[in-house]
C-alpha positions in Angstrom: 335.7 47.4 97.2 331.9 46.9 96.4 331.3 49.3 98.5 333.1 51.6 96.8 331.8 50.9 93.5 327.9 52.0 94.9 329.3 54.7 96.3 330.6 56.2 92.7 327.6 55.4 90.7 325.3 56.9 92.7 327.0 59.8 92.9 327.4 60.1 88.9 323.7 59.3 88.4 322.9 62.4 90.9 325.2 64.7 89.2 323.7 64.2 85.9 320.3 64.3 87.4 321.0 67.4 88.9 322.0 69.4 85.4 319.1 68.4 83.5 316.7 69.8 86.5 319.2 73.1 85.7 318.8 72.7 82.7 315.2 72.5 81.8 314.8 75.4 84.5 316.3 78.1 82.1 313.3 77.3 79.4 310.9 80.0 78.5 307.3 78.5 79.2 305.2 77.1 76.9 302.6 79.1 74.7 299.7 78.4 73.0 299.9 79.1 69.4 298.0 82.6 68.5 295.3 80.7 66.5 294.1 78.9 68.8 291.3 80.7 70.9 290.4 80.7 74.3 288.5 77.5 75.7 284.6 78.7 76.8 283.9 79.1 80.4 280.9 76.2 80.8 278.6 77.1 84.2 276.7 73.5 85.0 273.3 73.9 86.8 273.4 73.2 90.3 272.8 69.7 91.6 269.4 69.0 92.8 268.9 65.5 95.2 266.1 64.0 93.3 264.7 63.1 96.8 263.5 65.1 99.2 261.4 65.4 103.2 258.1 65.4 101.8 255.7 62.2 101.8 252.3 61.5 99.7 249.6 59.7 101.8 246.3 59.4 100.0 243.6 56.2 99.0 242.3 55.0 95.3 238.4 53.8 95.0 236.4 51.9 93.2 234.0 53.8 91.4 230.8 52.2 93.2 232.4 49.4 95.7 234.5 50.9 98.2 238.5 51.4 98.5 240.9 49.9 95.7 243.3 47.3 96.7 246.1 46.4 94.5 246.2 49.5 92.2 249.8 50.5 91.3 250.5 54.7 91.8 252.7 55.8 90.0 254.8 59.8 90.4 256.0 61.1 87.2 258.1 64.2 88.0 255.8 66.7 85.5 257.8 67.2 82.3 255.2 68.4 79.2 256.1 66.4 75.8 258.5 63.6 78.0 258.5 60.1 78.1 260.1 59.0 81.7 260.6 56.1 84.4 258.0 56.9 87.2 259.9 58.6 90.2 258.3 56.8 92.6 255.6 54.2 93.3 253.5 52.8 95.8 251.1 49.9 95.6 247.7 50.3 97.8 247.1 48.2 100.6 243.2 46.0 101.3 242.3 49.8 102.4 243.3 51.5 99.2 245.4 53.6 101.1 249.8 54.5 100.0 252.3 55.7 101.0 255.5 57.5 99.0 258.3 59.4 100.8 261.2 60.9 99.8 259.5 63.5 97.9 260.8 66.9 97.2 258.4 70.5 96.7 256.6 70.9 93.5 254.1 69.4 91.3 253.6 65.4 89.9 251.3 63.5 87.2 250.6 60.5 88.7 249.3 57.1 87.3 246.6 54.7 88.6 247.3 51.4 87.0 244.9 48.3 87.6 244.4 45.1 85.2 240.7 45.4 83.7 240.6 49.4 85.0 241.3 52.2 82.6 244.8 54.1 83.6 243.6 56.9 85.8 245.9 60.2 85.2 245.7 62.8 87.6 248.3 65.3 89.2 249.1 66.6 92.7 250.9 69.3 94.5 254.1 68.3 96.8 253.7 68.9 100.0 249.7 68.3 99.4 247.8 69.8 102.6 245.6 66.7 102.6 245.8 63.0 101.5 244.3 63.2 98.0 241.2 60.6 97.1 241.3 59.5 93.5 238.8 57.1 91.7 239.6 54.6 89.1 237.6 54.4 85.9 234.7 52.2 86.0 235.5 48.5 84.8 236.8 47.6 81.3 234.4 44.8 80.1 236.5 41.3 79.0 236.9 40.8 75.7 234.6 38.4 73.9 236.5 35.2 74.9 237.2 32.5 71.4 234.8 30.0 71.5 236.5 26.1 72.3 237.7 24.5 69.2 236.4 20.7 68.8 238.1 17.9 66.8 236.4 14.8 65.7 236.9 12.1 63.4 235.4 12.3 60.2 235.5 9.6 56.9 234.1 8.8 53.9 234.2 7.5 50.4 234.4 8.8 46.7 232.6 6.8 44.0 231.3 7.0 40.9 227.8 7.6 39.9 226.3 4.9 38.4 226.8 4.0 34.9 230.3 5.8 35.0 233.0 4.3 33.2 235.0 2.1 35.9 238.8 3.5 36.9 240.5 3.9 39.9 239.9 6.2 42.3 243.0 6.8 44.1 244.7 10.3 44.9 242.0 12.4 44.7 242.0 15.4 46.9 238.8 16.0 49.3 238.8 19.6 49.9 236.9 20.5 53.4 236.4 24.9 52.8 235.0 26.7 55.8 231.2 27.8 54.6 230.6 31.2 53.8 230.1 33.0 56.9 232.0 31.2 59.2 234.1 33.3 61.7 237.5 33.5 61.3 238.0 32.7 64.8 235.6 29.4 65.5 239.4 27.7 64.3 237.3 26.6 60.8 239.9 26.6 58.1 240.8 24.6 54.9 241.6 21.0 55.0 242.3 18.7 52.2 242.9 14.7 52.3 243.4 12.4 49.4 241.5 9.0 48.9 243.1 5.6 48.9 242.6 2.6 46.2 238.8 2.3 47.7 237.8 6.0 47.4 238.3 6.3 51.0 239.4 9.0 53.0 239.6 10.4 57.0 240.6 13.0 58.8 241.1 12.5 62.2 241.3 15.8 64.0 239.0 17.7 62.3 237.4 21.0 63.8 234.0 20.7 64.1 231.8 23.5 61.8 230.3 24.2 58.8 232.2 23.0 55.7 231.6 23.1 51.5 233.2 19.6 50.5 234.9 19.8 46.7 236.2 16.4 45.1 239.4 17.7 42.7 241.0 14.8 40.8 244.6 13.9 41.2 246.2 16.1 38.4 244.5 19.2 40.0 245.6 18.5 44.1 246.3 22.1 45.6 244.5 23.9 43.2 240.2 25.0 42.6 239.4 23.1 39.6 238.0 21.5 38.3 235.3 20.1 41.1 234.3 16.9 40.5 232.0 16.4 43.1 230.5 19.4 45.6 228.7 18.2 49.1 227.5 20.7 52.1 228.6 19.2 55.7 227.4 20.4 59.5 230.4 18.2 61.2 229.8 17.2 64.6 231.1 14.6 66.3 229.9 10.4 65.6 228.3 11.8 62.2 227.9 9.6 59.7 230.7 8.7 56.8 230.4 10.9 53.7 229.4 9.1 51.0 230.6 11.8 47.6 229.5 11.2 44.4 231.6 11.7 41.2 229.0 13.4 38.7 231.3 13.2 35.1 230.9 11.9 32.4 234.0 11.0 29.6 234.4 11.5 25.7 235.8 9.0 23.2 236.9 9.2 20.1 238.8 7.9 16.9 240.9 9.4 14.3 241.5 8.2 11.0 243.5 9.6 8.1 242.0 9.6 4.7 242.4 6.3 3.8 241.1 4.8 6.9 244.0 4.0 9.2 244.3 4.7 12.2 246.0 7.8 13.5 248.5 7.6 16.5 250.1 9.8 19.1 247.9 13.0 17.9 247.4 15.4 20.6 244.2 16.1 21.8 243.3 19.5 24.1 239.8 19.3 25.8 238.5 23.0 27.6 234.9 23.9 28.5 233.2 25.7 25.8 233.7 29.2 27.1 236.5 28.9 29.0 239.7 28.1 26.7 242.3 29.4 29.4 241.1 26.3 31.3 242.8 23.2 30.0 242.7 19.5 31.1 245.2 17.2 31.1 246.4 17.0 26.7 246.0 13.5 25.9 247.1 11.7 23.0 245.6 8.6 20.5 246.8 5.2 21.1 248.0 2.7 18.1 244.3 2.3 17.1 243.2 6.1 16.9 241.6 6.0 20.0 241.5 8.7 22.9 239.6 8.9 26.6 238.9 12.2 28.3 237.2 11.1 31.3 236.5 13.3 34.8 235.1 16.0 32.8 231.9 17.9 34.9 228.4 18.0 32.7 228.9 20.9 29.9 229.3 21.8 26.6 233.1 21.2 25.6 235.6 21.7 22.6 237.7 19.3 21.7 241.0 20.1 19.5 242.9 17.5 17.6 246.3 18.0 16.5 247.7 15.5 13.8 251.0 16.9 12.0 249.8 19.6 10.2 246.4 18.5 10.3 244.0 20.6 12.8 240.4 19.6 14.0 237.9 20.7 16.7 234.5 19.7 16.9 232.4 20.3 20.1 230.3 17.4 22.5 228.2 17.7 25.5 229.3 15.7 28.5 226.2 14.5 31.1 226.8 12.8 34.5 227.7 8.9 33.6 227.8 9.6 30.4 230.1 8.2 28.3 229.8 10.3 24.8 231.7 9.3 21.2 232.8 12.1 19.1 231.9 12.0 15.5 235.5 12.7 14.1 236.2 13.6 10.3 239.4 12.2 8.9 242.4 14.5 8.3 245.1 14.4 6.1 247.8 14.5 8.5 251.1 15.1 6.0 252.5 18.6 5.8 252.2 20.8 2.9 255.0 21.9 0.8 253.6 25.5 1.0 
C-alpha cells in the first residue's frame, strides 16, 4: 500500500514538472531594452612572466681598497618618473662578486647600497656580454659624535649680605642657565632647585658645564625676575659648595592721617623707577602705619600709597644691606563728596 502511495506522487510531481519545461519553452527570448548600448570590447595586453633565462654576474669595489663585500644590488625594472620594489637583489660575497638569475631581455637601474657608502646608481643591459665592474662612492665621513654627558653633585647656600635685615630664607628658586655659548648638544640645559630653612640647596645629577646662577625669591619661582643674587659657575665634579649672596636692601615706612594716627590696611605698590609694568608683591600697613618692602635689588624705586581716596608716591633709593625709611607726608584719607 506504501508502495503504492510513492508510486503516485512521483508520478504527479513529474507531470507537473514536465509542463512547466513546455511551458517556458514557447517564450520569446529575452531582449535588451533599445537604450541600453552595446558593452565595449576590452583587448588586455598580453601576459609577460616577469622572469626570464637570463642571469647578471658582475663585482662592486671599493674605490681604493679592493672588492666590496657586503654591498646590497639592487635591479629596478627601468620605469622613468616610478617609484618600485627592486625586482631582484643579490648581496656580494668576501670577493665582491653577485649573482641574479631569472632575468628576462632589456634594460635595468640598479642600486649599490652600503652603510657609510653613498648609494651608487647605475644601469645595465640584460643579457650583458660581460660581468659589469661598478665602484662605490668613496666613504661617507661619521657624523660628529655628541660629546658624553657628566653628572655631579653640586650644593650650596643662599644668605644675606651682611647688615641685611634678618628673615627666612626658605623657597627660593636657584636658577642654573646654560652660559651663552654653550652648545645645544653638550646636554647643558636649565635647572632650578629651591633652598630649605638654612638657605641650602643641591642638585644631585647635574650635567657638568658652564652655567649663569640667578637667585629669584619665592613669589617669583618659574619666572626671570627679579634676580636677587647673579653668580658665574664652571661645574665640574668635587667643586666646592656655592656660597650666593643676597645683594637687597628693604624700605620702610609709616603712614599717618592728618591728625597723627596711624593709618592701616593702605595698599602700598613698589616698581623700579622706569619700569612701572614690573610690580612686586602690593603690600599693605599694619595697625601702626607701618609697611616692609624687602628683597628689592639696588635702584632707584617709586613707591605708591593708596589710602581711601587718598593717593601718594614718593621715590627712595635701595643699596645692598640697606635698610632705607621713607619720608611719608600725611594724607587725608576720607573721600570727598565731589
Amino acid at each position: 500500500m506504501k508502495r503504492g502511495n510513492i508510486v503516485f506522487v512521483t508520478a504527479v510531481f513529474t507531470a507537473l514538472l514536465t509542463g512547466i519545461l513546455v511551458a517556458r519553452s514557447g517564450d520569446e527570448p529575452r531582449r535588451l531594452p533599445e537604450d541600453v548600448h552595446e558593452l565595449a570590447v576590452v583587448e588586455f595586453p598580453e601576459l609577460v612572466a616577469p622572469w626570464g633565462p637570463h642571469e647578471l654576474r658582475g663585482g662592486v669595489r671599493f674605490d681604493d681598497r679592493g672588492p666590496a663585500p657586503g654591498v646590497a644590488v639592487h635591479l629596478y625594472q627601468e620605469s622613468p618618473g616610478e617609484v618600485a620594489a627592486p625586482l631582484a637583489w643579490d648581496t656580494t660575497n668576501a670577493q665582491g662578486h653577485f649573482t641574479i638569475a631569472g632575468l628576462r631581455a632589456g634594460t635595468y637601474q640598479v642600486a649599490l647600497v652600503k652603510p657609510g657608502y653613498p648609494i651608487g646608481r647605475n644601469s645595465v643591459v640584460i643579457p650583458a656580454p660581460a660581468g659589469p665592474l661598478w665602484q662605490l662612492e668613496p666613504h661617507i665621513d661619521p657624523l660628529p659624535a655628541l660629546p658624553d654627558m657628566r653628572r655631579s653633585v653640586l650644593t650650596g647656600r643662599v644668605a644675606r649680605i651682611e647688615g641685611s635685615v634678618a628673615s627666612e630664607i626658605e623657597g627660593y628658586a636657584v636658577l642654573f642657565l646654560p652660559r651663552a655659548g654653550t652648545a645645544n648638544f653638550e646636554g647643558v640645559v636649565r635647572r632650578t632647585v629651591l633652598t630649605d630653612a638654612d638657605g641650602k640647596f643641591g642638585i644631585d645629577d647635574l650635567v657638568e658645564g658652564d652655567y649663569d646662577v640667578h637667585v629669584l625669591p619665592p613669589w617669583a619661582v618659574g619666572g626671570s625676575w627679579p634676580v636677587l643674587a647673579r653668580s658665574r659657575v664652571e661645574h665640574r665634579a668635587g667643586r666646592p659648595p656655592l656660597d650666593l649672596r643676597l645683594e637687597t636692601g628693604s624700605f620702610v615706612g609709616r603712614l599717618y592721617d592728618l591728625d597723627g594716627r596711624p593709618i592701616e590696611g593702605a595698599l602700598v605698590l613698589v616698581h623700579p623707577f622706569e619700569e612701572s609694568t614690573r610690580l612686586f608683591p602690593p603690600r599693605a600697613t599694619n595697625v601702626n602705619g607701618v609697611f616692609r618692602a624687602q628683597d628689592l635689588p639696588p635702584g632707584r624705586y617709586r613707591v605708591e600709597l593708596r589710602a581711601g581716596s587718598a593717593r601718594l608716591t614718593v621715590e627712595g633709593e635701595i643699596e645692598a644691606g640697606s635698610l632705607t625709611e621713607l619720608d611719608l607726608a600725611r594724607v587725608n584719607p576720607a573721600r570727598s563728596d565731589g
